[in-house]
N, C-alpha and C positions, 0 to 999 in steps of 0.2 A: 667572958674572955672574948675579946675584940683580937679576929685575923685581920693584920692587913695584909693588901693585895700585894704590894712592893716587899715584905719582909724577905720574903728567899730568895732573892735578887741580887748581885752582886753589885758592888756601889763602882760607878766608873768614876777612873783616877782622873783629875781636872787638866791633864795635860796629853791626855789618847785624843780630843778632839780638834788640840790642835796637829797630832803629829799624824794624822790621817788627813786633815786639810793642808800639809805642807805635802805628801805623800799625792794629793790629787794634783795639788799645785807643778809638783816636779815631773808627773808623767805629763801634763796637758804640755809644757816646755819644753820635754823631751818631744812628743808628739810634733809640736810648729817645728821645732830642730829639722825633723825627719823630714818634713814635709817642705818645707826649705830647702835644703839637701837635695831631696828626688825631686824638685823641679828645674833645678840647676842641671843637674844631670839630665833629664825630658828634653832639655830644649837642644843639646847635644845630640840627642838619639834619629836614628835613622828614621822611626814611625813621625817623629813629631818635622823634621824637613819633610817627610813624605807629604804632608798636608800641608805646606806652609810653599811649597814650588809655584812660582807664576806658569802663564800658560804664554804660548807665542802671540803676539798679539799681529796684525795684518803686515806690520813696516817689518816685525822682525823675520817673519817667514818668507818675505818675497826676499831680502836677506839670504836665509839659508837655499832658496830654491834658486838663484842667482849661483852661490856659491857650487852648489850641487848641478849646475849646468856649466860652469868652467872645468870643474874637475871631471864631469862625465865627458865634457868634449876635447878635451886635451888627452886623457885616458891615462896622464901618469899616477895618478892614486886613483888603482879601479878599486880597491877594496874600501875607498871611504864613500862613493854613491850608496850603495847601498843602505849604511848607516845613516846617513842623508835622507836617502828616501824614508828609512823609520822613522825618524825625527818629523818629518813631514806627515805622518801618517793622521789621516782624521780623528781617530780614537784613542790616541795615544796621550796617556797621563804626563804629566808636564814634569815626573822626576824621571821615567822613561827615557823624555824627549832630550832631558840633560842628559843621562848617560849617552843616548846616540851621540851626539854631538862632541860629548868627552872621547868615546872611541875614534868618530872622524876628524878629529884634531890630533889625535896621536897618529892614524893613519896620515894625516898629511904632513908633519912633521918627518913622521918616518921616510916619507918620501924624499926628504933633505934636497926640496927645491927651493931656492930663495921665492920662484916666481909665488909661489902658496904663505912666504910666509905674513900679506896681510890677511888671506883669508886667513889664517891659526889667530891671530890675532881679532878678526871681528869672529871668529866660531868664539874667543875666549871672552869676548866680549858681550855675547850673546847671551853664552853658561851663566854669566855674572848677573845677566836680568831673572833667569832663570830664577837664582837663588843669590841672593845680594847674601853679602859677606854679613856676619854677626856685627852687632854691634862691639863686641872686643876685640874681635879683628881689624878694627877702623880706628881702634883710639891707641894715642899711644901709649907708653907703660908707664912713661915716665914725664906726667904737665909739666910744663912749663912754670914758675912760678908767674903771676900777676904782682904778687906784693913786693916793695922792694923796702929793702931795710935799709934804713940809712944808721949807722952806728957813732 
């Protein structure tokens, strides 16, 4: 009497191999989905602009120290030097240095003098090297066609 090894084994049905390979297939798809997803969303988030802020570069600072010595000597927006001066500060991270600049832009605004409104306009201008706009915020929603139909 010959045991074989295989006899008490249960015989697998010819179609479990494939619906466990479509089963790996549809999680790995689901998976890229996700990950798809949360990157779209990353690039939205406050940690990922935190890392991605330019810094001031020489032209832009003499810029805001120019600005912050009209508005200190005139003294009608004294609450925006100060922010000025943060902005300026040697050690200050470059998403920092945009909120200063966001607050001392509304502080001179607030001051409702024409004479500041090109400085609000180069501070906004300044913000914008800071952290240049997305690229969706630049295009527009709806191209232009190129092709033309002739009917």
């Amino acid at each position: 009497m010959v045991i074989s090894a295989f006899e008490g084994t249960s015989q697998r049905s010819p179609g479990r191999g494939r619906r466990v390979g479509v089963i790996i297939l549809g999680v790995i798809l689901a998976g890229v989905t996700c990950g798809i997803i949360g990157l779209a969303f990353v690039q939205g988030s406050w940690w990922y602009s935190y890392g991605s802020d330019h810094a001031l570069d020489r032209e832009t600072r003499a810029r805001v120290e120019a600005i912050r010595d009209d508005v200190d000597s005139s003294g009608a927006a004294p609450e925006a030097v100060p922010w000025l001066n943060a902005a300026l500060g040697p050690n200050a991270h470059p998403t920092d240095v945009r909120t200063y600049l966001l607050t001392a832009q509304k502080a001179l605004e607030a001051a409702d003098d024409p004479k500041w409104a090109e400085a609000v306009g180069e501070l906004r201008a300044i913000i914008q090297t800071i952290r240049p706009a997305p690229l969706w915020e630049t295009i527009t929603p709806h191209p232009m066609s190129t092709l033309e139909w002739s009917w």
